[in-house]
VOGU-3710 file (C-alpha; in Angstrom, 3 decimals, decimal comma):
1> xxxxxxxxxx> 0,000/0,000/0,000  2,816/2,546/0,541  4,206/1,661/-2,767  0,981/2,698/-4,412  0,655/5,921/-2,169  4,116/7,118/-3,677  3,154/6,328/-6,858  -0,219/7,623/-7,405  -0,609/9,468/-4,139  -4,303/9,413/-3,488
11> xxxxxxxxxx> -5,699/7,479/-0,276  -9,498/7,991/-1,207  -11,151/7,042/-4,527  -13,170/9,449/-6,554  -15,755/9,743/-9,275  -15,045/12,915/-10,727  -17,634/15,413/-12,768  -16,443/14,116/-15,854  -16,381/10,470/-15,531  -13,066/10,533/-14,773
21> xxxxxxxxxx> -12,362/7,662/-11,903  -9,328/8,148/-9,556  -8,283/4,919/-8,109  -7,095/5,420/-4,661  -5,815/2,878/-1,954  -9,276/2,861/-0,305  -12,196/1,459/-3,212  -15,461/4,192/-3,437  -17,322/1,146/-2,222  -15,437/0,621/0,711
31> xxxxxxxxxx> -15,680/4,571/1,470  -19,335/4,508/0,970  -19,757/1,842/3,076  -18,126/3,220/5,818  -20,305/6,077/5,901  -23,392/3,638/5,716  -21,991/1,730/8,818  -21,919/4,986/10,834  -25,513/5,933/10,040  -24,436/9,631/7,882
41> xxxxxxxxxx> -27,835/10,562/6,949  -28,235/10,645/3,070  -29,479/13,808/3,298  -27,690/16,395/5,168  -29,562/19,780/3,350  -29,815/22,976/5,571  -26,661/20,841/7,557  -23,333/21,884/8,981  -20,635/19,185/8,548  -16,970/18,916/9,553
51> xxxxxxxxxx> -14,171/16,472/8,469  -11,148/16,175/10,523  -8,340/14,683/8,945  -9,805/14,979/5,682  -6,788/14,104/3,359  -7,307/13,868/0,011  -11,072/14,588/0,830  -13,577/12,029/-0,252  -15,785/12,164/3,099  -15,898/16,353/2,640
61> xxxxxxxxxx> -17,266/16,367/-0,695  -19,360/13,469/-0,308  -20,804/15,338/2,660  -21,222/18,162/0,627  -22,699/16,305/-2,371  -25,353/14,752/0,286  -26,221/19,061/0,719  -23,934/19,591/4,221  -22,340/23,372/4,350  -19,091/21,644/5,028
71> xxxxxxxxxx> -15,947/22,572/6,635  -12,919/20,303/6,292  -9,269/20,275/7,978  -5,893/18,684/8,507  -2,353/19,653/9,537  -1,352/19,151/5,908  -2,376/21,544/2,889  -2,925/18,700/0,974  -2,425/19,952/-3,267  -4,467/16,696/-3,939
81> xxxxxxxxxx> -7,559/18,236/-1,956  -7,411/21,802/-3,687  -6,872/20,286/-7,310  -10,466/18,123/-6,399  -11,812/21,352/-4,905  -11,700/23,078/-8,498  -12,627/19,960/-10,014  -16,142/19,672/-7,713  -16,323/23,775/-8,284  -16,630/23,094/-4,149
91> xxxxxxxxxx> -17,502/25,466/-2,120  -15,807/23,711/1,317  -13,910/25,672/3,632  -10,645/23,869/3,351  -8,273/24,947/6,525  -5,403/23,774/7,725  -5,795/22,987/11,820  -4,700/20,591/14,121  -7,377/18,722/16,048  -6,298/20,084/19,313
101> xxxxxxxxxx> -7,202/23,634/18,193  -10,321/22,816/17,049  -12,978/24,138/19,621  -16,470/25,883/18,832  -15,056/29,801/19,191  -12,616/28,610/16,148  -15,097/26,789/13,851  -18,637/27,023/15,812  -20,764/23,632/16,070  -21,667/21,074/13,431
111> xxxxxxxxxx> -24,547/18,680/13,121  -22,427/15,809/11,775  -18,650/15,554/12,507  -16,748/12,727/10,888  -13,064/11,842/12,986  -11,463/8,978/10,856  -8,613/7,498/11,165  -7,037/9,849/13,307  -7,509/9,031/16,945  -4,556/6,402/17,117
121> xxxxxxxxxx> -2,476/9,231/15,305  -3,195/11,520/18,731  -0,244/11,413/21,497  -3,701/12,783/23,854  -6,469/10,832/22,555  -9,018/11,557/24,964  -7,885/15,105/25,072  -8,728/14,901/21,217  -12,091/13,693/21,867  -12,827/16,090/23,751
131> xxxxxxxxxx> -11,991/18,661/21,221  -14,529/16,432/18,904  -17,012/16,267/21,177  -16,882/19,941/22,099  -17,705/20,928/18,219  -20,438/18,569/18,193  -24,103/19,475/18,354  -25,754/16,505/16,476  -23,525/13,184/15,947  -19,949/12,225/15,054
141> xxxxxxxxxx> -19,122/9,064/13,140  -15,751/7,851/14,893  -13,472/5,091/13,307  -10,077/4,073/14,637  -7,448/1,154/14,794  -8,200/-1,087/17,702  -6,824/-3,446/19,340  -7,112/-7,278/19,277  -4,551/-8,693/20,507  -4,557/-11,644/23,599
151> xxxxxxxxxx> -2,939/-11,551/26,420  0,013/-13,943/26,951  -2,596/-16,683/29,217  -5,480/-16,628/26,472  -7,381/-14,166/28,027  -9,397/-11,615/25,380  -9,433/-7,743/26,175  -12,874/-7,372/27,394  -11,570/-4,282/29,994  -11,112/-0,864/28,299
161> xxxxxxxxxx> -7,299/-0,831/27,486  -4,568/0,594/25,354  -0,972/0,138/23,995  0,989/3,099/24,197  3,751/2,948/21,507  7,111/5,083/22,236  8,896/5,067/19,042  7,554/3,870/15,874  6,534/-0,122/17,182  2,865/0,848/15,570
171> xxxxxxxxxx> 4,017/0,050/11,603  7,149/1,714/11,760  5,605/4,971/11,801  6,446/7,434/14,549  3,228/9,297/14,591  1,017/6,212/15,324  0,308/6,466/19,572  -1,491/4,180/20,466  -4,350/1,568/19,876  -7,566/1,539/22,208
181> xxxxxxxxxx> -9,507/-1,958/22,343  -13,251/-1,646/21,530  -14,423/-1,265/25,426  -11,452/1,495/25,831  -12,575/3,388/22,475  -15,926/3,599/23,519  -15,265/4,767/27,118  -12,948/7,354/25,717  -16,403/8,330/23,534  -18,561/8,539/26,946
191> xxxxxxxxxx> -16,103/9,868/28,984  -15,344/12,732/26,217  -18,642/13,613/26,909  -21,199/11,794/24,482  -24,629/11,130/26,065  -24,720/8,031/23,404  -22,373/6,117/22,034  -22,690/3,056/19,752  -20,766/0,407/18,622  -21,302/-0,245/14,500
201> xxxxxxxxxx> -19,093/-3,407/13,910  -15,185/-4,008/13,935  -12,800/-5,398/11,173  -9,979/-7,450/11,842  -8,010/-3,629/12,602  -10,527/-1,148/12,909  -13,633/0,194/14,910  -16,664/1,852/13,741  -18,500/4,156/16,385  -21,726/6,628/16,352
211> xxxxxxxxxx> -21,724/9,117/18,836  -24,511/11,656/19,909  -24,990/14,478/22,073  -28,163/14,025/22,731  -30,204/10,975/24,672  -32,696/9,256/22,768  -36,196/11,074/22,392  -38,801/11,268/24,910  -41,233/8,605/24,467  -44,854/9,966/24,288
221> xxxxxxxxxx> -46,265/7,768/26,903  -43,111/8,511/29,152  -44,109/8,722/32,777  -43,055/11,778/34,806  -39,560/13,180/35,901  -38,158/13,225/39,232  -37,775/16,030/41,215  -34,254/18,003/40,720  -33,692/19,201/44,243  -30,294/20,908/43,417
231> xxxxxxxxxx> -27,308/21,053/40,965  -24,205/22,082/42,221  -20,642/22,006/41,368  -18,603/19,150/42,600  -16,007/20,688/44,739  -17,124/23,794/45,641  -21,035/23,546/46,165  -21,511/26,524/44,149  -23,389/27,426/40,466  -20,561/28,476/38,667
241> xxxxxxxxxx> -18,332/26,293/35,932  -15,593/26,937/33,946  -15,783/25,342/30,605  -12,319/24,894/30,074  -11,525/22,382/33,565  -12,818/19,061/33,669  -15,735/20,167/36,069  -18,530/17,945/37,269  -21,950/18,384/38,686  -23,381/16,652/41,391
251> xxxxxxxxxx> -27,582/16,290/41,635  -29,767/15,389/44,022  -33,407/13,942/42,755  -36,534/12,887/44,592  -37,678/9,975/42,883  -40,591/7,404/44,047  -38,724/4,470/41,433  -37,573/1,682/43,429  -34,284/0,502/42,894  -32,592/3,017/40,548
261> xxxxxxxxxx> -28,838/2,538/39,329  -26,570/4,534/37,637  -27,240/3,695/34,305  -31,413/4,731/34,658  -30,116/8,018/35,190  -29,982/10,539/32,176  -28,876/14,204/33,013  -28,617/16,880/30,937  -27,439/20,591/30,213  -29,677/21,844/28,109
271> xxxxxxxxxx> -30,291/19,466/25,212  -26,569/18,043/25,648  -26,965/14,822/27,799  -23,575/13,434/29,701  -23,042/10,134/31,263  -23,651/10,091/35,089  -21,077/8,957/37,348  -21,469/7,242/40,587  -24,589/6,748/42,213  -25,651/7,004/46,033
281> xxxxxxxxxx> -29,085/6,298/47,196  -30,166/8,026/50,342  -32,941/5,509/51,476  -35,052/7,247/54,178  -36,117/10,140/51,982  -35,997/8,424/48,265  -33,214/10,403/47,531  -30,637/9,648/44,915  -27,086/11,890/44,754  -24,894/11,138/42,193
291> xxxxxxxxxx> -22,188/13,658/39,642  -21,584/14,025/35,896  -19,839/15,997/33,899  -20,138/19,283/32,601  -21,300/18,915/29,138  -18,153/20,121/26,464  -18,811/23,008/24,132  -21,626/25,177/25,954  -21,474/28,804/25,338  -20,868/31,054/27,971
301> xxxxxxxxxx> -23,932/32,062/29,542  -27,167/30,504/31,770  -27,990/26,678/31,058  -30,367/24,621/32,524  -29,711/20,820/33,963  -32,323/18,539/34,093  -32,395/14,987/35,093  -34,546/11,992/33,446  -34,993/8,412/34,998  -35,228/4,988/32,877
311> xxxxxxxxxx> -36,982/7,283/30,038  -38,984/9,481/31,960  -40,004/13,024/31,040  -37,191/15,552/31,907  -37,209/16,882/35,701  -37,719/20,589/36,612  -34,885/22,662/35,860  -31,850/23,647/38,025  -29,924/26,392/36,637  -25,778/27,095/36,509
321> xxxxxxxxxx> -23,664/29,619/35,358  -21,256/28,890/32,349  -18,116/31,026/31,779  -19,388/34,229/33,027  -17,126/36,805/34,238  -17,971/39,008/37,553  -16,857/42,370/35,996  -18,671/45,885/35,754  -20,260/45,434/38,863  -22,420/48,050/41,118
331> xxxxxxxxxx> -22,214/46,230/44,015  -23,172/48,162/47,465  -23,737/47,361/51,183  -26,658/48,173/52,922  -26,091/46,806/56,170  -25,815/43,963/58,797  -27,358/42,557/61,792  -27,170/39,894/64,666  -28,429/36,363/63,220  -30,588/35,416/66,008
341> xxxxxxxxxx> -31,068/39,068/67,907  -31,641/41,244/64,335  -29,960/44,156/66,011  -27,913/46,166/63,976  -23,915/46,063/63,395  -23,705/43,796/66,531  -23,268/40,248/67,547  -23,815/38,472/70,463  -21,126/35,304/70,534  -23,733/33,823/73,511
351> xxxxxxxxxx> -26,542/33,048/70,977  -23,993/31,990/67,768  -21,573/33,481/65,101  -23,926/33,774/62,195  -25,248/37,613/60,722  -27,238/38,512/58,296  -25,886/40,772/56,000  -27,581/42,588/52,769  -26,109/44,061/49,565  -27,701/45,322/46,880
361> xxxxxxxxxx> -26,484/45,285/42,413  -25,320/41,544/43,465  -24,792/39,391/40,256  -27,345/36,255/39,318  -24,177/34,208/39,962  -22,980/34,997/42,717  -23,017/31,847/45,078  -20,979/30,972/48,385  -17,709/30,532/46,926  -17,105/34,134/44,498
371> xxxxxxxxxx> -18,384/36,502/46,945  -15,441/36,657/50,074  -16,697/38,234/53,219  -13,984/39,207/56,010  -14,089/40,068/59,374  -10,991/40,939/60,581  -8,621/38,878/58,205  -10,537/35,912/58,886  -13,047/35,100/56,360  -16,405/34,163/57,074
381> xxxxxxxxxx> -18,210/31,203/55,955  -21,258/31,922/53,551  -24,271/29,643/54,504  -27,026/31,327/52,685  -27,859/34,213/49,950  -31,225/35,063/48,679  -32,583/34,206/45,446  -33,434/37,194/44,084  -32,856/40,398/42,428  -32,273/44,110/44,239
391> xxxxxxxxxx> -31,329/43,736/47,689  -30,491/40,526/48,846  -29,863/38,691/52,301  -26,447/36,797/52,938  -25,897/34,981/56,023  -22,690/34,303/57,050  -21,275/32,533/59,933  -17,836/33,725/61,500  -14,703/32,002/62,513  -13,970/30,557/66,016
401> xxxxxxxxxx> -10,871/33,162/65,341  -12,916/36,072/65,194  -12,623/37,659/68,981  -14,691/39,615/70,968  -14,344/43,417/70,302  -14,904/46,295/67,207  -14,007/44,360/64,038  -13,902/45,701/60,593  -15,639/44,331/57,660  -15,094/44,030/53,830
411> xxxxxxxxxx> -16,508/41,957/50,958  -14,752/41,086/47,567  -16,457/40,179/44,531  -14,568/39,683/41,614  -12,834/43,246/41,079  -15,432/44,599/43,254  -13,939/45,714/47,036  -16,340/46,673/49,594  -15,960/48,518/52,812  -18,878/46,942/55,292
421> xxxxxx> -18,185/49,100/58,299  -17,755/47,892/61,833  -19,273/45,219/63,656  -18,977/45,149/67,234  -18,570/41,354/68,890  -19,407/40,566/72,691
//
C-alpha cells in the first residue's frame, strides 16, 4: 500500500464530474460503506458538517454532495484536496488545523462531525475527543485502529485498554500512539462527553462508532420526571463552571422508582446529555445523589440541567452559570445585623456566630464561593444568599478566630472591594 501511495498518491477514490475515476488505496465502495456503517444521513440539506483529517477529501465532498455546508481540515495543505476542490467547483472551507485547536469559538458547532482514522495518530487521545465532542451538536461518526490482541494466558481484552507505543513499534511509523480496544474506544467516547455512544461493527483492525450528544427522544407515553432538588458544582457547592476544567456536577433527585442505578439516570445541560457517574441512594427520603460531567462546548452564559430516569419526562430545571465573568459590577452594602437578635452592626457570641448581612447590584451568579466576606482577616463562611434580584440577604457565619471586640468588615467580589463598616462582637 505505501508503494501505491508514492506512486499515485491518493488514499481515497473518486468519481469525478467528468467520468473521470481516480483509483485510490481505499475502493469508493469501501468509502461509501463506511459512511453507511456509521448511520451519515443521506441527506444532510440545511446541515453543517466537519471532516477532521480529511486528506485527500472524499468524506468532505461526499458530505457536501449529500447538501452539508461543510468545513474540512488537517495539519497538511494537501495539493491533492485543492486540485479536487476546483474539479467539484466546491464550495468547502478547506483549513489547515490541528485537532487540538479545534474548539467551537474557532469553527462554531456542526450537526455531523466525521473523525477517521485519526484518533490512534493523537499522542492525547481523549484530550482529542474532547476537542470532537466539544464541536459537536448533532452526531460524530468515529473510526479508529483497535486493538485485538490476547494476552500472553489466552485471556481476550474485554476491559477498556490501550498500547501506548514510544517510538515507531505501531508500523514503523512514529506518529502512530497508540491503539484503544473496543471497550477502551468507547469509554474514551462517553467519557469525552457523548450522552450516546454506539458500537457499529469491527474489522480485523478497525472500529466503527456513532456518537450523539443528545439521549434518545422522549417517548410519548413517558411517565413523569423526578424532582431536581439541586445542581451544584462538585467541589465547591456553588453554580458556577468553567468550561475549560474538567468540572462535574453533582444532583440530588426525589424519585418514588424503586431501585434506581446509575445507568437509569440521564442528566442533561440543556439538550446536551452526559453520562452520570457514581450513584448514592439516600434511602429514608428516596433520595438519589450522584455527579456528571459538565457537558463540552456550551457557550458562555445561563444553562439549565435537568435529570430523566429509565426514560422518563425531563425533571424541573436547576440552573448554573457557564463562563461568566464578575466584571462591571455596582455592588453596594446596605447593612448587617445579629443572626438570632436582628440588632444592627452587633453580635452576640452567647446566641452563635452567624449575621445577616444585605447588599444590593449583586450578580445572578454569585453563590458561596465568588463573593469573600472578612471580618478581621478571617473570612467568614457563607451559609445562605437570597434568590433574588435588588437587595439581597447573605448569612454568614464567622470564625472561632474572630474575637470579641470592634471588628472591621469588607466583601470582595470579583474586582469589586467593599468597605462593610464595623461590627462590634461581645
Amino acid at each position: 500500500m505505501q508503494s501505491f501511495l508514492d506512486r499515485d498518491g491518493f488514499w481515497h477514490s473518486f468519481e469525478l464530474p467528468d467520468g473521470t475515476e481516480i483509483r485510490g488505496a481505499n475502493t469508493l465502495e469501501g468509502q461509501r460503506l463506511r459512511l453507511e456503517m456509521l448511520g451519515v444521513p443521506a441527506d444532510l440539506s440545511g446541515k453543517r458538517a466537519l471532516d477532521i483529517g480529511t486528506w485527500d477529501g472524499w468524506f468532505a465532498f461526499e458530505l457536501e454532495r449529500r447538501g452539508a455546508d461543510v468545513v474540512a481540515i488537517d495539519v497538511i495543505d494537501n495539493p491533492r484536496f485543492r486540485d479536487l476542490h476546483k474539479r467539484f467547483n466546491s464550495r468547502i472551507d478547506y483549513r489547515q488545523m490541528d485537532v487540538y485547536d479545534i474548539s467551537p469559538q474557532t469553527l462554531g458547532q456542526f450537526d455531523v462531525v466525521l473523525f477517521m482514522g485519526v484518533l490512534y495518530h493523537l499522542k492525547h487521545p481523549l484530550l482529542g475527543l474532547e476537542r470532537v465532542c466539544a464541536v459537536t451538536r448533532g452526531m460524530a461518526g468515529i473510526d479508529s485502529f483497535v486493538l485485538h490482541r490476547r494476552f500472553a494466558d489466552g485471556v481476550v481484552m474485554d476491559r477498556p485498554m490501550m498500547e501506548f507505543f514510544e517510538r515507531d513499534e505501531f508500523g514503523g511509523q512514529t506518529d502512530n500512539w497508540c491503539a484503544p480496544n473496543l471497550p477502551c474506544l468507547l469509554a474514551f467516547c462517553r467519557v469525552a462527553g457523548f450522552a450516546r455512544v454506539k458500537s457499529q461493527g469491527a474489522s480485523e483492525y478497525g472500529a466503527a462508532v456513532t456518537c450523539y450528544r443528545e439521549w434518545e427522544p422522549v417517548s410519548k407515553d413517558a411517565g413523569p420526571g423526578p424532582e431536581l432538588v439541586f445542581a451544584i458544582h462538585h467541589e465547591d457547592f456553588g453554580i458556577n463552571f468553567n468550561g475549560a476544567k474538567d468540572d462535574s456536577i453533582t444532583c440530588m433527585i426525589r424519585s418514588n422508582e424503586p431501585g434506581l442505578t446509575v445507568s437509569d439516570l440521564q442528566p442533561s445541560v440543556d439538550r446536551f446529555g452526559s453520562i452520570p457517574l457514581q450513584l448514592k441512594r439516600k434511602h429514608d427520603e428516596g433520595l438519589y445523589e450522584f455527579g456528571f460531567r459538565l457537558p463540552p462546548g456550551l457557550a458562555p452564559g445561563w444553562h439549565d440541567v435537568r435529570v430523566r430516569a429509565r426514560g422518563s419526562r425531563p425533571s424541573n430545571a436547576k440552573p448554573i452559570a457557564v463562563d461568566i465573568p464578575l466584571t462591571d459590577l455596582d455592588v453596594r452594602f446596605e447593612g448587617i445585623q445579629d443572626g438570632a437578635t436582628w440588632r444592627p452592626n452587633e453580635l452576640d457570641l452567647s446566641r452563635g456566630r452567624v449575621v445577616s448581612m444585605w447588599f444590593s447590584g449583586l450578580p445572578a451568579n454569585v453563590d458561596k464561593n465568588n463573593l469573600r466576606v472578612f471580618a478581621g482577616e478571617e473570612r467568614a463562611s457563607v451559609l445562605f444568599i437570597e434568590e433574588k434580584t435588588g437587595k439581597r440577604q447573605v448569612n454568614l457565619q464567622l470564625s472561632e478566630r474572630v474575637p470579641p471586640g470592634v471588628i472591621k468588615l469588607r466583601a470582595e467580589l470579583g474586582e469589586a472591594r467593599l468597605d462593610c463598616g464595623e461590627l462590634r462582637v461581645f
